[in-house]
N, C-alpha and C positions, 0 to 999 in steps of 0.2 A: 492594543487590548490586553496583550501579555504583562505589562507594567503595575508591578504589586501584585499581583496574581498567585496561584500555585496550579502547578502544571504536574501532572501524573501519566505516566510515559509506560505502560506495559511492555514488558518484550524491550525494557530499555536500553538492557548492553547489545542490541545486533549495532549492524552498520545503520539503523535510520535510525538506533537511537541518539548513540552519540553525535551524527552527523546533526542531528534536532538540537540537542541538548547545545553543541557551539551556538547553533544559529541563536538560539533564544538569548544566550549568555553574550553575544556578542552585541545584536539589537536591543534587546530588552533590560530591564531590571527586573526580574519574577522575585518573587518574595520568597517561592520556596519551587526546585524542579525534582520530582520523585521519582527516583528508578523504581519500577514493581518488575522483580525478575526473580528464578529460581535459582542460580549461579554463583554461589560469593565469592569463586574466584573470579569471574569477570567482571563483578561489583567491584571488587579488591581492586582491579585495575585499571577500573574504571574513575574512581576515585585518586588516584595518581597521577590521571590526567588532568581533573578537571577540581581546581582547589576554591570553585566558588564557596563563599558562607551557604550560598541558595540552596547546593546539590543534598539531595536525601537518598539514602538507600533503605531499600525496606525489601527484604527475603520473604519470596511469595509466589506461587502458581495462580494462574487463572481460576486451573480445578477448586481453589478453594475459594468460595463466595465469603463465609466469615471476612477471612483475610484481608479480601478486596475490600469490602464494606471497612474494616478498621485503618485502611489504608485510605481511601477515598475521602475521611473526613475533615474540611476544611477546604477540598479541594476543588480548586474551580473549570480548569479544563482537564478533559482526557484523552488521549492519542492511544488507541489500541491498537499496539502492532505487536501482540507478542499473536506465535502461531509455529504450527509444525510444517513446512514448505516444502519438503522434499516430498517430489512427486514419487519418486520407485519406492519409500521408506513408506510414505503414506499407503502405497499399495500392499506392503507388506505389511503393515499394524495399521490396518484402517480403524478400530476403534479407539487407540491411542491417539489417533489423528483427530477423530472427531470427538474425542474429552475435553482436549484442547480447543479447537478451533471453532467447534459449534456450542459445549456443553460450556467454556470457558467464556465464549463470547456472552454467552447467555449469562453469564455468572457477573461481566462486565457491567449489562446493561443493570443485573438486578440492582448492585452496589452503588449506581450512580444514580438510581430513582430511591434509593433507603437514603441516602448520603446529602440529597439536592444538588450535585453537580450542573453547572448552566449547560455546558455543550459538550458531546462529545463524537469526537469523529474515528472512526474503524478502516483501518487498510485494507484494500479488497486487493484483487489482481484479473487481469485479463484474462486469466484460467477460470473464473468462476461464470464463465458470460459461456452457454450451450456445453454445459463438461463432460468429458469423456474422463476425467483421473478423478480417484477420491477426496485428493484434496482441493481440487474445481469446487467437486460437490458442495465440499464444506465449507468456504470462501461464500457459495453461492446461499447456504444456507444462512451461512452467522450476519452476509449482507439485507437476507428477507427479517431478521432478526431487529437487527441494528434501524432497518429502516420501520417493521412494525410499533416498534419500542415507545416511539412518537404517539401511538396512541393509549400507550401507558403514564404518559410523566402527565398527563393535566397539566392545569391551567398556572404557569410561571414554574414547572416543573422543567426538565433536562431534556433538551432537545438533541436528537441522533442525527446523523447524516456518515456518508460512506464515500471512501475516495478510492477511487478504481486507477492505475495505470499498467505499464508495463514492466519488463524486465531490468534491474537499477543496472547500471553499467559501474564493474567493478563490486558487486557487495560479495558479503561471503558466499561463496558454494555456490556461483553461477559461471558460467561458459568462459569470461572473459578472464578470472585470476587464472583461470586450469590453462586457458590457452597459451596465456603471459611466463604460466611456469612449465610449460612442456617445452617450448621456445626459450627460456635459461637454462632449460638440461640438455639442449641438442637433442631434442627430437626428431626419429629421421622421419615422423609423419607427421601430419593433425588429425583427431578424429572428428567429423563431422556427421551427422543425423543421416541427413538428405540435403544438400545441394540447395534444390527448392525451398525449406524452410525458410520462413519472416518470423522476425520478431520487433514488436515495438520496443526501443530505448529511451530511456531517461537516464538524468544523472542524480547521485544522492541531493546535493542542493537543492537540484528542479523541483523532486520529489518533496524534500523540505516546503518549498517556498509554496508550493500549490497547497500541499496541507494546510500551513499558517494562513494562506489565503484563505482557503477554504472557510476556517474557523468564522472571518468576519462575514464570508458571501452567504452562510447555511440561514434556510430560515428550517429547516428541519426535516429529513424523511427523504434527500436527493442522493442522488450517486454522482457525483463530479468523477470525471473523465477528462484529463488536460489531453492537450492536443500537440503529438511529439513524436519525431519519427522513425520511421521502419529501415532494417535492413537486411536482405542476405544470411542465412549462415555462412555459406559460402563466402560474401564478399567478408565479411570478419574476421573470418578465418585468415584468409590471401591478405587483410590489413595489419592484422596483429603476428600474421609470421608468413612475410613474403618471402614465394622462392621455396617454400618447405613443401614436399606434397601432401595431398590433402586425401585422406580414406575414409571412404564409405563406409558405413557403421550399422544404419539402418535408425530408423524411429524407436527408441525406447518405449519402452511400457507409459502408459496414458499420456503419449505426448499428441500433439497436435503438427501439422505442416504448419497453420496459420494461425495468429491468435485475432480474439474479437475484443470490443472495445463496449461497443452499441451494436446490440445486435438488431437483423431486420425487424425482427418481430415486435422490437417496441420503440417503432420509430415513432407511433403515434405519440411515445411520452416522452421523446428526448429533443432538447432545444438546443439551438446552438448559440454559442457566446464567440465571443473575439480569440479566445486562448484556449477553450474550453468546453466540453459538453456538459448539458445535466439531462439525466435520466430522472424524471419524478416519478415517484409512487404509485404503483397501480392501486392502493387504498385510498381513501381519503379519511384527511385529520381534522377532527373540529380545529376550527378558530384558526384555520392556517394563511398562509398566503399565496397566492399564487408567485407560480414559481417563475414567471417569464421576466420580471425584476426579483431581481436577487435585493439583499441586505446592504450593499453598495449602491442600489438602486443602478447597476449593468443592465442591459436588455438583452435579453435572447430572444430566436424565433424558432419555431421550429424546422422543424429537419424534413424534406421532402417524402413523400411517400418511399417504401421502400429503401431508404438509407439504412446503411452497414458502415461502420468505424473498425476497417480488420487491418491486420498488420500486412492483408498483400496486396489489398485495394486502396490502402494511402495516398495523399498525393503528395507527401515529404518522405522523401527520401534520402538516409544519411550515405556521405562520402565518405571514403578512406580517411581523408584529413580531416572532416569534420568528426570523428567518432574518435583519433587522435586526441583532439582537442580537447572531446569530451573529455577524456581519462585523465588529462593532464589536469583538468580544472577539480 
């Protein structure tokens, strides 16, 4: 569905953008793939890597709706993953946070109902599912956003949907490079949270591929949820620097022991599929479909009473050398 196409990638120098941008350039022929990002130096260098005729750079914030709107036109999908992530930073400039990730996401959808964009889908995260940190909040807000949005675009207008996972293994500013580089410098400890802490893992590709997927499965207004496993901080730690001791640190500011996926409370509206969960809309949209066949026509069922999708009640669980593997790939 990517083939001739133009594709617009918010937030598109982090790690999922680039990692997006090969995948598309390797399977696809897109007509035209647009970075929208504030950065020019990491446009600058983004552009050094990637010498397709397709690639576009265009200097731009979310904060600015004009922008987006002048940016969006022509354009046929959108991947909104720009967003402020740090959870302690977001605790400290929480309105900064939520400029970005709530007033921007909203700035997203308006451009893509001015614009007639067909589909577009918004990065959530596991923190947005019962949030104790500010940026939970906003995640959870810009995903009631992204999913509302659906009864804005009318009839052959731009349909929304939302993809929720875990923590990427390996992107910028998460657990696994800090640990990789404390363990090159001779560190004589590791810092760890809590022992007890879970966390769900994916790798950028998985992440990539569920997205792209996504794009074909949406009929509009779901929260897709892949299905991918937990581990340990503890056991990460003792994989990625065996034999170092490990110190206690204590829980940061709005972190969590465990993260959620699906939570209990809305088991009534989450189906499961073969690879996958969807969370559907506690709204309803004129003219929609029901969601238990997806757009591939997959079937789903629903999920028993009382079902939770958290990172310490999984029933996958990564090993040492599986989580290896991961990084390697």
């Amino acid at each position: 569905m990517f083939d001739n196409s133009v594709i617009l990638i918010t937030g598109g120098t982090g790690s999922f953008g680039k990692q997006c941008v090969k995948t598309l350039l390797e399977r696809y022929t897109p007509k035209k793939v647009i970075i929208y990002s504030r950065d020019e130096l990491k446009q600058y260098e983004m552009a050094q890597e990637f010498h397709s005729p397709a690639m576009r750079y265009f200097i731009g914030d979310v904060r600015d709706r004009d922008r987006l709107i002048l940016a969006m036109k022509g354009v046929d999908y959108v991947i909104h993953a720009a967003a402020l992530k740090q959870i302690p930073a977001a605790e400290y400039n929480p309105m900064e946070c939520i400029k970005t990730n709530i007033m921007g996401g909203n700035n997203v959808i308006d451009a893509a109902l001015e614009t007639g964009v067909k589909k577009v889908i918004a990065l959530s995260t596991d923190k947005a599912v019962n949030p104790i940190n500010l940026y939970g909040a906003t995640k959870l807000a810009a995903d009631k956003l992204f999913v509302a949005a659906n009864n804005l675009s009318g009839e052959g207008g731009p349909i929304f949907s939302v993809v929720r996972y875990g923590n990427v293994v390996g992107s910028r500013g998460s657990v696994v490079p800090l640990f990789q580089k404390l363990v090159q410098e001779g560190a004589a400890e590791i810092p760890i949270t809590d022992p007890r802490m879970t966390r769900f893992w994916i790798t950028l590709p998985q992440g990539i591929d569920f997205v792209l997927k996504s794009f074909e499965r949406m009929r509009g207004g779901e929260i897709f949820v892949p299905k991918i496993p937990s581990m340990t901080m503890l056991d990460l730690a003792e994989t990625l620097a065996p034999g170092v001791p490990i110190k206690v640190i204590g829980i940061r500011p709005g972190e969590k022991l465990h993260e959620v996926m699906c939570p209990p409370e809305a088991d009534y509206l989450t189906l499961e599929f073969p690879d996958h969960y969807v969370i559907q809309p506690t709204i309803e949209f004129p003219n929609r479909f029901h969601y238990t066949e997806n757009a591939l026509g997959e079937q789903g069922k629903p999920v028993p009473p009382g079902f939770q999708y958290s990172s310490d009640n999984n029933d996958w669980w990564l090993t040492g050398s599986e989580l290896l593997d991961m990084l390697k790939s």
